[in-house]
N, C-alpha and C positions, 0 to 999 in steps of 0.2 A: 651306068651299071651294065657290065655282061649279063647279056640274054640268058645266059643257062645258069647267072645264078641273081635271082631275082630275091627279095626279100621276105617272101612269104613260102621259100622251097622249103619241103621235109624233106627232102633226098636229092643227091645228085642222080640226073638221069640222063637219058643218049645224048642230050644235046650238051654235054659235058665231054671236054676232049682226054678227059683221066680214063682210066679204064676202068669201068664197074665191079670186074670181077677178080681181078690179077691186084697183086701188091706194086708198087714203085716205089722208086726212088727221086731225091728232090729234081735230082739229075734228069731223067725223065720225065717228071711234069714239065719242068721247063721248056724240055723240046718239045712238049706237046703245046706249049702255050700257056703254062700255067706258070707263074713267076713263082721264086720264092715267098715274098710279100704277101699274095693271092693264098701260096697254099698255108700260110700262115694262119690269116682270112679263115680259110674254109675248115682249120684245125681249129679254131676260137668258135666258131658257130656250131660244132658237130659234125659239121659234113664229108669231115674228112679226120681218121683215128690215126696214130701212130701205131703200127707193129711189131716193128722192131726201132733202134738206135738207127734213123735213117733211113728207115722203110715204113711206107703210107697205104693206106687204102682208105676208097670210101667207106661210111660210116655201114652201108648194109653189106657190104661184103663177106663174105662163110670166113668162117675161122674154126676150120678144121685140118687136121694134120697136114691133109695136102696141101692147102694152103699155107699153113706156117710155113714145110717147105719148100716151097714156091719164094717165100721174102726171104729166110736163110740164104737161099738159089742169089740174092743179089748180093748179099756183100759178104758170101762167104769164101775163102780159094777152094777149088774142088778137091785138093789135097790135105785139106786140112779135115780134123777131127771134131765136131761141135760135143761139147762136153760140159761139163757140171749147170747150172741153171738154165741156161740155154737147151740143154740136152733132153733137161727135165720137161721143160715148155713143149718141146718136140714131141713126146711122150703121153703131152696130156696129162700132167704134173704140172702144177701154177704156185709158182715159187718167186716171184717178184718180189725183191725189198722192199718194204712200206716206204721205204721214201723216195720211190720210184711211181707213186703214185702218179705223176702226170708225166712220165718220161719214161720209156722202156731202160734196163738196163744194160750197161755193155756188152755186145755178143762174145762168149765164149768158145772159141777154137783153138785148136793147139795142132802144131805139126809135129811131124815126126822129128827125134833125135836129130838135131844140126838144123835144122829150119827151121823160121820166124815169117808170121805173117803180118803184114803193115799194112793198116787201115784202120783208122780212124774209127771209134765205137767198136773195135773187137780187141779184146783180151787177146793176147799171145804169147804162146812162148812156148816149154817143150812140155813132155809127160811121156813116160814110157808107160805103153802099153802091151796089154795081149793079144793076137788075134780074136780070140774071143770076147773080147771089151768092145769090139766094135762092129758096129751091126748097119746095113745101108736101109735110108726111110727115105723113100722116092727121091733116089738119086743121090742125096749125103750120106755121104761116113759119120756118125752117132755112136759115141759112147752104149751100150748096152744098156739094159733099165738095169738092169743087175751094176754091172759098173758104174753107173750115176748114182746110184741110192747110196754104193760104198762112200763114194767119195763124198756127197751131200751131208752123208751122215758125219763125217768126218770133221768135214770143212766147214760148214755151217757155223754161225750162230746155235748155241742150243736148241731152245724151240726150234726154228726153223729147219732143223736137220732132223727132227721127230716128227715134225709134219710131212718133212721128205719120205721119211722108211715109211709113215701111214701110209701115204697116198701111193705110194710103189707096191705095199704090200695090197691093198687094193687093185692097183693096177694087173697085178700077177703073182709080183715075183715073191719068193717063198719066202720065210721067218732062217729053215736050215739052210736057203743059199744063203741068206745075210751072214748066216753066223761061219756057214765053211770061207765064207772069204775074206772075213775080218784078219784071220793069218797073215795071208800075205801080205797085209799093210803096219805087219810088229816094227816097230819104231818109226812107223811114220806119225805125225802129227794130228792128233787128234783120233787115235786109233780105240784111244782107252773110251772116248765119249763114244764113239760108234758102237761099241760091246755095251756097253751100258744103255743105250739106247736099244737097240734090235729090241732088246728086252722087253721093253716098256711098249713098241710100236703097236699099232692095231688098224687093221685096215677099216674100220667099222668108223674110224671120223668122217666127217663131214666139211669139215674146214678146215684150214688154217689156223683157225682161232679155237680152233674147238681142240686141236693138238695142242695148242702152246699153254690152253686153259689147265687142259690133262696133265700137262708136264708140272704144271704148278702144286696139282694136286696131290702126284707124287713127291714134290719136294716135301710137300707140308705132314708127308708123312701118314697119309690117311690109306685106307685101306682100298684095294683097285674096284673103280668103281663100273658099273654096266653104262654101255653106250646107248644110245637112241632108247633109251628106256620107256615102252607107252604106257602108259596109266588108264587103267577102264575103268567104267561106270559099274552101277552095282548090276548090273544085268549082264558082265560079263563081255562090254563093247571100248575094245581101245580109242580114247578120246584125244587124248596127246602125248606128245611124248618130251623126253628130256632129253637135255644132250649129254649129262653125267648127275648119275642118281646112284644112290643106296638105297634099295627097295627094301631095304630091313629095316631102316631107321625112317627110310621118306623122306628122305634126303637128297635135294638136288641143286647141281649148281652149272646156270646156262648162260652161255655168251650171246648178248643183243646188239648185233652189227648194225651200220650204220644203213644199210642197203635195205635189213627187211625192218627193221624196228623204228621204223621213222615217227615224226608227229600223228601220221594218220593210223598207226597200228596202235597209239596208246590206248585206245578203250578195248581193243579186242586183247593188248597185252595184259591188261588191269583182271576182265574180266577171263581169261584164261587163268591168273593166278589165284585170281580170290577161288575158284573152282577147286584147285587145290589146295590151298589151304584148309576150305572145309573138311578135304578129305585127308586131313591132316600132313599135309606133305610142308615143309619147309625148303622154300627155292630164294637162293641167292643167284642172283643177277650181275653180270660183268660186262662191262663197254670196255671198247677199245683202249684207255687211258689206263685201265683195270690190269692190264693183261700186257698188252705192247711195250709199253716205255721201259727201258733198258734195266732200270730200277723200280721197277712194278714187282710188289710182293703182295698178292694176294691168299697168301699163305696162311695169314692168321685171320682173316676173314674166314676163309673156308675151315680151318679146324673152329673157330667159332662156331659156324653154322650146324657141322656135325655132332657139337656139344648141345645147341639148341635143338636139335630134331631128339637128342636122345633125350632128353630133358623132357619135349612135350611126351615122348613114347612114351616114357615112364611115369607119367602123371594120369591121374585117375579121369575117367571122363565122368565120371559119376559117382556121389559116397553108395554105398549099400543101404538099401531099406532093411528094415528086421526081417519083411519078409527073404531074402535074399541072404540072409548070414546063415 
């Protein structure tokens, strides 16, 4: 057993010839002494994370813009342009395929009109762009937030290009940039979902999932609902809140991921709903399976539940005594 990675490590530390704070490549562990095999090893235990398609760090290393690019910085050409999910990453937008869940997914870069970039794990090819589509993040040329939101919105997957414009319009950029530069992309592909979507965006989500729930919500034809909706007590003290509600009906409907809703949160989940319940609220609940899968239509669930909240609204909590008629 190598001394600096013994059985009972939580972390890689100096006596590790990787670098602690910087990103690598397999390429360079090697020369540092760290085989392929080894860094395999140390990716199966935690101690070492994937960050990009070919790019490693250990598992406590920052993962903040400058960092991201810093791993860009290795397998990307300096001439090239990093764009659409890639871009997004860049950004501080988290837009990873769900089935990229244990593997990053292919770095996208694009060069300019007549060059192609060849490396292995990056997308390439051409795009014509604007001067102003492209903006430098410590040292890379970067699609613009405004530019990547277009194109995401576009190009995406449905949900997933409504969780793009959210998190963008969070990030900054405006609702009227969206819409002044849906123009210049008339007849490109997927132009009509982008207009249609700006519409619906809202920077006020929270997830991923909480976008693709919403987009549902609008299919099924219900009325646009409030986000992060809090609920108080009778004294006037917000207690919790919902991730999509109709406060007129008491109506809400929230996505339980796998991250915060585990075994150990089920009594505090149980006992958060009975709470409202009492206070008459009606909340439908949506996992992953709910919501994700290609053919996931949670649609008539959710116009259900809005027929059930109006249902209890409209029902008497009480007959009248004579003294009361």
């Amino acid at each position: 057993m190598t001394a600096w990675l013994s059985s009972d490590l939580a972390l890689l530390d100096a006596r590790c010839p990787l670098p602690l704070a910087l990103p690598f490549t397999a390429a360079q562990a090697e020369a540092l002494g760290v085989s392929r095999r080894r860094l395999r090893t140390l990716l199966a235990r935690g101690l070492v994370r994937r960050v990009l398609q070919g790019v490693y760090a250990v598992a406590q290393a920052p993962d903040d813009i400058a960092f991201r690019a810093q791993a860009l910085h290795l397998v990307v050409s300096p001439s090239a342009v990093v764009t659409d999910r890639t871009a997004a990453w860049l950004h501080g937008v988290m837009l990873l395929p769900r089935s990229e869940a244990s593997r990053r997914a292919p770095i996208s870069a694009y060069q300019r009109p007549g060059t192609r970039a060849r490396r292995d794990g990056v997308l390439s090819g051409e795009r014509t762009l604007r001067a102003d589509d492209v903006v430098d993040v410590h040292g890379l040329r970067v699609t613009s937030p405004l530019r990547t939101a277009l194109d995401l919105g576009r190009m995406l997957w449905r949900p997933d290009a409504l969780a793009a414009l959210d998190q963008f319009l969070a990030l900054g950029v405006s609702r009227g940039e969206l819409l002044a530069g849906v123009g210049r992309f008339r007849g490109y592909r997927g132009v009509v979902q982008l207009r249609g979507l700006i519409g619906l965006a809202d920077p006020r989500a929270e997830s991923v999932a909480e976008s693709v729930l919403r987009l549902h919500w609008y299919d099924a034809g219900l009325p646009a609902p409030e986000l992060q909706w809090w609920v108080a007590d009778s004294d006037g003290v917000a207690v919790y809140r919902l991730d999509l509600a109709l406060p007129e009906l008491r109506y809400a409907a929230e996505y339980d991921g796998e991250a915060f809703h585990g075994p150990d949160r089920t009594a505090y989940d149980a006992a958060r709903r009975g709470w409202l319940a009492d206070r008459g609220w009606v909340v439908d609940v949506f996992a992953k399976a709910d919501v994700f899968v290609p053919r996931a239509d949670p649609g008539r669930r959710l116009q259900d539940g809005v027929l059930r909240a109006r249902r209890a609204l409209a029902r008497p909590t009480a007959y009248p005594t004579r003294d009361q008629t």
